[in-house]
C-alpha positions in Angstrom: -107.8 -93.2 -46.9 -104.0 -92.5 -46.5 -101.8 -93.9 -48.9 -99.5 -96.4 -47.6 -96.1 -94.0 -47.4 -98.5 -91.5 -45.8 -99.3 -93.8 -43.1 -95.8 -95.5 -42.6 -94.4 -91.4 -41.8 -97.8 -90.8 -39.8 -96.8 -93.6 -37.7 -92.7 -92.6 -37.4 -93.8 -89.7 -35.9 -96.3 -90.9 -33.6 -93.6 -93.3 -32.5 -90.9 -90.7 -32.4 -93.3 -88.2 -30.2 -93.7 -91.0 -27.5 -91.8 -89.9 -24.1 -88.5 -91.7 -24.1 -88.5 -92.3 -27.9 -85.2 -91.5 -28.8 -84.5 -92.7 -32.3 -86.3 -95.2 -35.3 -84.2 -97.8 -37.1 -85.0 -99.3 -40.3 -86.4 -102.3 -39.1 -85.0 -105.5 -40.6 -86.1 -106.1 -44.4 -88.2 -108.7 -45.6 -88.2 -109.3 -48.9 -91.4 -107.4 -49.6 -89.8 -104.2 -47.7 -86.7 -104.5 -49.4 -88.4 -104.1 -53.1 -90.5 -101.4 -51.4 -87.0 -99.5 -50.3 -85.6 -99.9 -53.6 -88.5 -98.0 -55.3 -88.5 -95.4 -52.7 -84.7 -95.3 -53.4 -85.6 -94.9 -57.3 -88.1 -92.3 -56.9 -85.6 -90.6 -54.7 -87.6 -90.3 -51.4 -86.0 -91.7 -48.4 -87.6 -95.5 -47.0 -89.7 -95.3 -44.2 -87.7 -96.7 -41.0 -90.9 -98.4 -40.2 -91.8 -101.8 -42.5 -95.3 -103.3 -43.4 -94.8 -106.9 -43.8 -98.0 -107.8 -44.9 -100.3 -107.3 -42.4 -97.2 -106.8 -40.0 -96.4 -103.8 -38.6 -92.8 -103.9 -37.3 -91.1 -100.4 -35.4 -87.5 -100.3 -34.6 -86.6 -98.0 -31.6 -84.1 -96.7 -29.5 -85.0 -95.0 -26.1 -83.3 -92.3 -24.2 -82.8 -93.9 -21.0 -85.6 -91.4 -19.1 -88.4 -94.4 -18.7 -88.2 -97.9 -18.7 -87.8 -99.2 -22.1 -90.5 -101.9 -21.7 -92.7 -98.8 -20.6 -91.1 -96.8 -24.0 -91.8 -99.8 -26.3 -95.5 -100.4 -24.9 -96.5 -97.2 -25.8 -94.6 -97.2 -28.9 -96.4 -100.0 -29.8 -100.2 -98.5 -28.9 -99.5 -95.1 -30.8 -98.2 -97.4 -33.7 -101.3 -99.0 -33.7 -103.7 -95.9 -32.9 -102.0 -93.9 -35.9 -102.7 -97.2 -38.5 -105.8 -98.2 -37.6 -106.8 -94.1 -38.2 -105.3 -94.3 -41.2 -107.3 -97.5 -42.2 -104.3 -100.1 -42.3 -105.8 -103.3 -40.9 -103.1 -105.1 -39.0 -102.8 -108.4 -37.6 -99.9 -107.3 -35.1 -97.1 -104.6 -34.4 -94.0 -105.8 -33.5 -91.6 -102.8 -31.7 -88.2 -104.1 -30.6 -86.2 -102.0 -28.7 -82.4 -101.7 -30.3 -80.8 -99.5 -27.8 -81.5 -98.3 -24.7 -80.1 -95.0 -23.6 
């Protein structure tokens, strides 16, 4: 079993390598994330752009403008899920909001 920073970058790439994927944004903190980013800040690795909210996942992305971004954010959201269930994360939902569309 992955840890969980292993799993949060498995699934930032898996979301990046979706067609029409253009960019991840640090989705919005809650307060569980935000102590999480603050001891990835003190160890001096970078936070993952993707957040674990209990048994929330929730993906932040911007699309390129080459596919529909409802199309870009559905499949965002299956590789999302795909990559954490591999990696053993049991997850109640994924949320993927779309920030910008290209």
């Amino acid at each position: 079993m992955s840890t969980p920073d292993e799993t949060l970058t498995a699934v930032e790439t898996a979301v990046l390598a979706v067609p029409g994927v253009a960019e991840l944004y640090r989705a919005r903190p809650t307060l569980g994330s935000t102590v999480s980013a603050v001891k990835s800040l003190a160890a001096r690795t970078a936070p993952s752009r993707v957040v674990l909210d209990g048994d929330v996942l929730r993906v932040v992305i911007g699309t390129d403008g080459s596919r529909p971004a409802p199309t870009t954010a559905h499949e965002a959201h299956v590789a999302a899920l795909a990559v954490a269930t591999e990696h053993g994360l049991v997850l109640s939902r994924v949320d993927v909001r779309v920030a910008r569309v290209g």
